[in-house]
Structures are given as structure tokens and as C-alpha cells.
C-alpha positions as CSV (number, residue, x, y, z in Angstrom):
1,X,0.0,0.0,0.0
2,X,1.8,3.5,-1.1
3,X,1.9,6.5,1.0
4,X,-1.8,8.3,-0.9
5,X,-3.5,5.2,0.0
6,X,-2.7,5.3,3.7
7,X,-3.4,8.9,3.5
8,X,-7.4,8.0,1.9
9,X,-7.4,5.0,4.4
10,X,-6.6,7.5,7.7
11,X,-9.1,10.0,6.1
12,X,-12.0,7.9,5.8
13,X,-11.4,6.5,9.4
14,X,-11.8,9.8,10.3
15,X,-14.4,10.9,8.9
16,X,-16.2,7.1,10.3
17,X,-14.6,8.3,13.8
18,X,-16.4,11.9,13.6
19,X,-19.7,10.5,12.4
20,X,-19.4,8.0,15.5
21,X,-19.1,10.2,17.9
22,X,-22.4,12.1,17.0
23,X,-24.0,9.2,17.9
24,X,-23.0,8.8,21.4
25,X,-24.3,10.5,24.1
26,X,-21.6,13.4,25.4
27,X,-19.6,11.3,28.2
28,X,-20.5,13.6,31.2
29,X,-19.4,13.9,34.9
30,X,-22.4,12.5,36.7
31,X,-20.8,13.1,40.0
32,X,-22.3,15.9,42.3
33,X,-20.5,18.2,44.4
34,X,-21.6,17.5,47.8
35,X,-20.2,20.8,49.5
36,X,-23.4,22.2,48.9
37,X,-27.2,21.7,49.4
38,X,-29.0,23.6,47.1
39,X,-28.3,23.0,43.4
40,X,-30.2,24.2,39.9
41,X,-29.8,22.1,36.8
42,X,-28.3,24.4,34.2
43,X,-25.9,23.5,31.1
44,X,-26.6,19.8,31.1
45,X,-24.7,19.4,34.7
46,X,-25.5,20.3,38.4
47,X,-24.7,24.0,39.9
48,X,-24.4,24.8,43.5
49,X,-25.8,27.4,45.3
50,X,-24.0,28.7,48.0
51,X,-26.4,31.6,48.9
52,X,-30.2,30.0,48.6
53,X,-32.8,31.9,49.3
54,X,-33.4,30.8,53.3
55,X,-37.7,31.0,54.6
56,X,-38.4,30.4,57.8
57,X,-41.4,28.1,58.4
58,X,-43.0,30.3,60.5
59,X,-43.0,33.6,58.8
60,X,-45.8,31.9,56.2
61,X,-48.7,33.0,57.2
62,X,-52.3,31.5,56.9
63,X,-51.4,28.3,55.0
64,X,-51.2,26.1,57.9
65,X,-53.1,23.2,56.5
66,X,-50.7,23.4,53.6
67,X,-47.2,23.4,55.7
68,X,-48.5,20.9,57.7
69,X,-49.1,18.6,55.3
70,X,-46.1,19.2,53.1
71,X,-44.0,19.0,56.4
72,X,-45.3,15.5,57.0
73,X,-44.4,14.3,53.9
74,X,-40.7,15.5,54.1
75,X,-40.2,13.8,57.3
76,X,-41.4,10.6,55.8
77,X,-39.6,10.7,52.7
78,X,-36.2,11.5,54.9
79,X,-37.4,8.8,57.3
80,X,-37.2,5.9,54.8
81,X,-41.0,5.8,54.9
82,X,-43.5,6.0,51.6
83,X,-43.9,9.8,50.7
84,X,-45.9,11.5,47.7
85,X,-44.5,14.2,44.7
86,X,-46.4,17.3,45.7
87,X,-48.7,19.8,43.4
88,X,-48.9,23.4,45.0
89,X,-51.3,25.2,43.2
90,X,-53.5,28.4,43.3
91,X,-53.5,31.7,43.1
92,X,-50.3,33.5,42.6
93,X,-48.1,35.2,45.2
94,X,-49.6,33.4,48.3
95,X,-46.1,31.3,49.3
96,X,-46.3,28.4,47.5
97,X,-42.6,28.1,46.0
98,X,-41.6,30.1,49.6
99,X,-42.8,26.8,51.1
100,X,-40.6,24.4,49.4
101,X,-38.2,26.7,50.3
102,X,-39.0,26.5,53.7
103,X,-38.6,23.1,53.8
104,X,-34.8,23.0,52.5
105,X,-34.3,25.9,55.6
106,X,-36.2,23.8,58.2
107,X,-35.0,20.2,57.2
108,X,-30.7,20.4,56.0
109,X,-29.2,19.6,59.1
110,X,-30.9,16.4,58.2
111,X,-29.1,15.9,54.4
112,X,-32.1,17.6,52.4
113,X,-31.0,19.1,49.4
114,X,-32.6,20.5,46.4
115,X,-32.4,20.9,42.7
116,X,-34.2,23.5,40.9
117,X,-35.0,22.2,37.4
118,X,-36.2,25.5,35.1
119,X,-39.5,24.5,32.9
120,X,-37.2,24.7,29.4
121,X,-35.2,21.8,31.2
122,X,-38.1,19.7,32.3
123,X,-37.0,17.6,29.2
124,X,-33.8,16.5,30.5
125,X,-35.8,15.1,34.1
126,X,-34.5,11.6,33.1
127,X,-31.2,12.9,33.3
128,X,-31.1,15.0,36.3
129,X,-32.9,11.9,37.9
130,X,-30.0,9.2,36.6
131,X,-27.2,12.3,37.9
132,X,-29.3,12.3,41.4
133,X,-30.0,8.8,41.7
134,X,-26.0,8.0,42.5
135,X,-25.9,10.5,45.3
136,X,-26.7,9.3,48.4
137,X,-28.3,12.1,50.0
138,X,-32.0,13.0,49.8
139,X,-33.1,15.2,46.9
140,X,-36.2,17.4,46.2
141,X,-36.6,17.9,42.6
142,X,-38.1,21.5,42.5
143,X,-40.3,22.6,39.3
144,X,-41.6,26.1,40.1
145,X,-44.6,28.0,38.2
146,X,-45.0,25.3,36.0
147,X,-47.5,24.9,33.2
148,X,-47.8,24.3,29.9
149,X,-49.3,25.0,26.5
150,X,-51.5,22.8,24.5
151,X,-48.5,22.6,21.6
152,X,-45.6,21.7,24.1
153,X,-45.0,18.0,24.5
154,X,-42.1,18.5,26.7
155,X,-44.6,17.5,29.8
156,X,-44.7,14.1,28.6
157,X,-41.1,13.8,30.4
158,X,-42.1,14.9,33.3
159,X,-45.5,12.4,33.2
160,X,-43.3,9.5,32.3
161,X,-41.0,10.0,35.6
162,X,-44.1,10.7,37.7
163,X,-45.3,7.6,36.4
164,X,-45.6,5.4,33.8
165,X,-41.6,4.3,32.8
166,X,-40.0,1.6,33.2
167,X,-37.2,3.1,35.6
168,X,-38.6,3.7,38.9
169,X,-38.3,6.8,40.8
170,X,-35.2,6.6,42.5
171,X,-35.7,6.3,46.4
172,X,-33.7,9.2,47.5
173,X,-35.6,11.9,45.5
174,X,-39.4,13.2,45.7
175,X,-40.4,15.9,42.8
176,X,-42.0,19.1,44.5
177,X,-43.6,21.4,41.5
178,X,-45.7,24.9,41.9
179,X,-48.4,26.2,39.7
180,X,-50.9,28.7,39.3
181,X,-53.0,26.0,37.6
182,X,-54.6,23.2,39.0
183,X,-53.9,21.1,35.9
184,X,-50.8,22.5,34.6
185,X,-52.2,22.9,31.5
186,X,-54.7,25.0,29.2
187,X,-58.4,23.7,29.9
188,X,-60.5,24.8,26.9
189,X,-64.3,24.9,25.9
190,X,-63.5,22.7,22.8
191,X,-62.3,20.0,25.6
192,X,-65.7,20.4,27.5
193,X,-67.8,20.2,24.0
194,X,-66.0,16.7,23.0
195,X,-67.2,15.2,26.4
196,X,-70.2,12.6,26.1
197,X,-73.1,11.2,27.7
198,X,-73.5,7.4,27.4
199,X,-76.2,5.7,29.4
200,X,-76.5,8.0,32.2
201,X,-72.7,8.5,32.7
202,X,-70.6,11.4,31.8
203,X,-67.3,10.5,29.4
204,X,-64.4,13.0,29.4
205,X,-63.2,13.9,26.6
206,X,-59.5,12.6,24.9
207,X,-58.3,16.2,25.6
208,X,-59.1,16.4,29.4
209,X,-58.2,13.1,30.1
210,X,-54.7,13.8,29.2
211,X,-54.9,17.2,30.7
212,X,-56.2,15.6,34.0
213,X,-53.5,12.6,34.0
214,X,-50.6,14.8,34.3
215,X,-51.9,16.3,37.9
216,X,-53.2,13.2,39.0
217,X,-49.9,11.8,38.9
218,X,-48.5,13.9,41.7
219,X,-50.4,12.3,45.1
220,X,-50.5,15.4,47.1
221,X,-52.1,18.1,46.1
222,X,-52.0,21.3,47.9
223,X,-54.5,24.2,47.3
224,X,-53.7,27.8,47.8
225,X,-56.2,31.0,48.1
226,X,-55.9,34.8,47.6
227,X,-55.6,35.8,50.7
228,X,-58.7,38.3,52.5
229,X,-57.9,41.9,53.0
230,X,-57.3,41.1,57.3
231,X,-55.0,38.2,56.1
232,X,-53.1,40.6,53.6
233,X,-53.0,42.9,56.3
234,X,-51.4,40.6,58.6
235,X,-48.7,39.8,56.2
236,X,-48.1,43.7,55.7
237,X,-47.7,44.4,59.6
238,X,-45.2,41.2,60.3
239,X,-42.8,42.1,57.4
240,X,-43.0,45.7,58.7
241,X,-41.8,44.7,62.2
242,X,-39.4,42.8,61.1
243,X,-37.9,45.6,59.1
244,X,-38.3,48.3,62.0
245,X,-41.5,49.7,60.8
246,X,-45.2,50.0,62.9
247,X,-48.3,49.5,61.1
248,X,-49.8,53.0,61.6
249,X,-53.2,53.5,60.3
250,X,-51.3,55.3,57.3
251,X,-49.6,52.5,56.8
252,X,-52.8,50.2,56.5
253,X,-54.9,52.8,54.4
254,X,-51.7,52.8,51.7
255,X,-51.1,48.8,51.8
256,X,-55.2,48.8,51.1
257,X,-54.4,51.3,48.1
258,X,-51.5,49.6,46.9
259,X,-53.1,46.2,46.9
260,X,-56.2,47.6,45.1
261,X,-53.8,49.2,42.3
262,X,-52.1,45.5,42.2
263,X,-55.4,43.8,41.9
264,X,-54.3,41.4,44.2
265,X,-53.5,40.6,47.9
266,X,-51.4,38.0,48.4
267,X,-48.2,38.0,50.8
268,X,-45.8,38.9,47.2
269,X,-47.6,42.4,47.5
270,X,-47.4,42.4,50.7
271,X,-43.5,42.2,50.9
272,X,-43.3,44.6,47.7
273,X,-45.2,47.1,49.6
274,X,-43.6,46.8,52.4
275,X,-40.7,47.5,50.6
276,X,-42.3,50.7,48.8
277,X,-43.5,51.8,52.2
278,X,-39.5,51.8,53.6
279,X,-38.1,53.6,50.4
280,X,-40.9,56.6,51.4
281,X,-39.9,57.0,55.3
282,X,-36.2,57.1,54.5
């Protein structure tokens, strides 16, 4: 064999090598660095987070049932015992994602950690779930203000890991999402019109069967409320205390006017006017 053979021979082994290696999967690190406890999934890899955003249990106000119930079901999924992927839904602003927060505050001396998976990466979940599954601390996978549209089909990852595939959900991790909707998805008039009646009994339709399916897989399901104007209130006068300030009767006339202007009252406005209400006394 002369020297511009070898040369076509070493050429086409390349080209065979490079074509190859598209077809493998990227050989990643699927260690985690254990220095840390909070994490978000970003890049394709695990990044810690040193300074997480730290709530205090008891500074939630008015959702008792729901940090009760959520607090249960840490303790038994750190205990070993059978615990439940968790729905918080409702009304916007009323400490739902400031409750999962609470428990990573409440419950790390204990090993907790959690990962914060953005909604664009919800695709990757059997990933982040193979990465997790060789740590051996606990993990909360932590999908906040999560919905989506009728023409994503990037919740079908996320349905298959709730449920439904063959690779169980790893023991050491429970998936904790938030949502303004109680399905997570669009629920349309067209789904309602499709629905029959056969003998008596009411048939959902195709379309809110799969809409419904995707809830039902999580199997607790917490339910939060705009708050009433003397809950709002409440939440006004304990973040002005704890940043120095009285609740004059000024000071509950303008939170009334700055919810009203909002068109909500929910403990987010709360701690936005209380912030407001600083900037003008200083």
C-alpha cells in the first residue's frame, strides 16, 4: 500500500470516527459536588448554590393546613418511609414556591437538598434523575410556576418520571412542582364540548383526560387561596416589624391602596409594599 492510499485510508477512518461520535451521548461527569445543598440544573450538569434563598417556616402565614401537610411528607420521605411528589397550586403570590423553600431551611441539618430544574429543562428530568440517583443524600426535585401550553410536549417527560416508565423513581428523590394551575395545562371549551353522555354517565373527553392525567400523577395536592384583606394585612404588619417599621393607620390605608392598584392581595404584595413603604420613610 503506497503513501496516498494510507493517507485515503486514515481519512475515511476519520471521517467514520467523527460521524461515530455524534451518535454517542456526550460522556459527562455524573458526580455531584456534595459541598453544597441547594443545586439548579443548568448547562446539562449540576450547579451549586451557595447563597439560597433561606424561609423560615413560620413567617408563612395562613397556609397552615398546607405546611402541615407538606411537612409531614418531608419527614417521611427523609425517614425511609413512603412519601408523595407534591402539586402546590393556586392563586399567585400566596407562598407556594416560599414553602418548598421552607422546607430546605427547616430540614438540611438532616441531608435535604434540592435541585431547581427550570420549565425549558423539564425535558432533561431523566437525566437530572439518573445524575441524582448515585448520590446518596436525599433530593427534592423542585419545578416552580409550571404549566404548559397545549402545543408543548415537553410534559410528557415529566408524566413519564411521575409515572408510567419503566425506571422507577429513585428512592432518594421526591419531585415538589408549583403552579398557578390546577392542571398545569390550558383547559378549553373545545375540551368540555367533545365530552359525552353514554347511558346516564358522563365521558371526558380525549383532551381532558390527558390534561387531568398529568396532575393526577402527583399524590398530594396542595391548594392555595388569595388571601382576605385582614389576612393581607397581617402579612403587611409582620414584614414591617421585622424591618423596624409600625403598622400606623397610614400605613394600612396605603397597603389597602397599593393592593387595590395591584389587583391582588397576596403576601408577594405584601412584601413589595412593604418595601415601597420603607423607600418613602427614608
Amino acid at each position: 500500500m503506497n503513501l496516498t492510499e494510507f493517507d485515503r485510508l486514515f481519512t475515511r477512518l476519520n471521517e467514520l470516527i467523527d460521524r461515530v461520535e455524534l451518535l454517542l451521548p456526550a460522556n459527562r461527569n455524573s458526580e455531584t459536588d456534595t459541598s453544597y445543598h441547594a443545586y439548579r440544573w443548568s448547562h446539562d450538569k449540576l450547579e451549586g448554590i451557595s447563597n439560597f434563598d433561606q424561609v423560615e417556616k413560620t413567617t408563612l402565614l395562613h397556609i397552615e393546613r398546607q405546611k402541615k401537610l407538606l411537612t409531614i411528607n418531608t419527614t417521611q420521605f427523609l425517614n425511609g418511609k413512603p412519601a408523595n411528589n407534591a402539586l402546590l397550586w393556586g392563586a399567585r403570590g400566596t407562598g407556594k414556591s416560599s414553602l418548598i423553600k421552607a422546607q430546605l431551611t427547616e430540614f438540611l441539618k438532616q441531608g435535604l437538598c434540592i435541585v431547581e430544574v427550570p420549565k425549558s429543562e423539564t425535558s432533561h428530568l431523566f437525566e437530572i434523575i439518573r445524575t441524582i440517583s448515585s448520590d446518596g443524600r436525599k433530593f427534592i426535585i423542585y419545578l416552580d410556576d409550571l404549566s404548559f401550553e397545549s402545543s408543548d410536549n415537553s410534559y410528557k417527560a415529566l408524566k413519564a418520571c411521575l409515572e408510567g416508565s419503566l425506571q422507577a423513581q429513585p428512592d432518594n428523590l421526591l419531585i415538589y412542582a408549583t403552579s398557578n394551575r390546577r392542571h398545569l395545562m390550558p383547559e378549553t371549551m373545545k375540551d368540555n364540548l367533545d365530552s359525552t353522555m353514554a347511558e346516564g354517565q358522563l365521558h371526558p373527553s380525549d383532551g381532558i383526560e390527558e390534561k387531568v392525567s398529568l396532575s393526577d400523577r402527583f399524590g398530594l395536592w396542595l391548594s392555595f387561596h388569595p388571601f382576605t384583606q385582614d389576612q393581607y394585612l397581617d402579612v403587611v404588619e409582620q414584614t414591617l416589624r421585622a424591618r423596624k417599621l409600625e403598622m400606623a393607620e397610614e400605613a394600612r390605608i396605603e397597603a389597602l391602596r397599593y393592593a387595590t392598584a395591584r389587583g391582588s392581595r397576596s403576601g408577594r404584595i405584601a412584601f413589595q409594599f412593604a418595601a415601597y413603604w420603607m423607600s418613602l420613610k427614608n
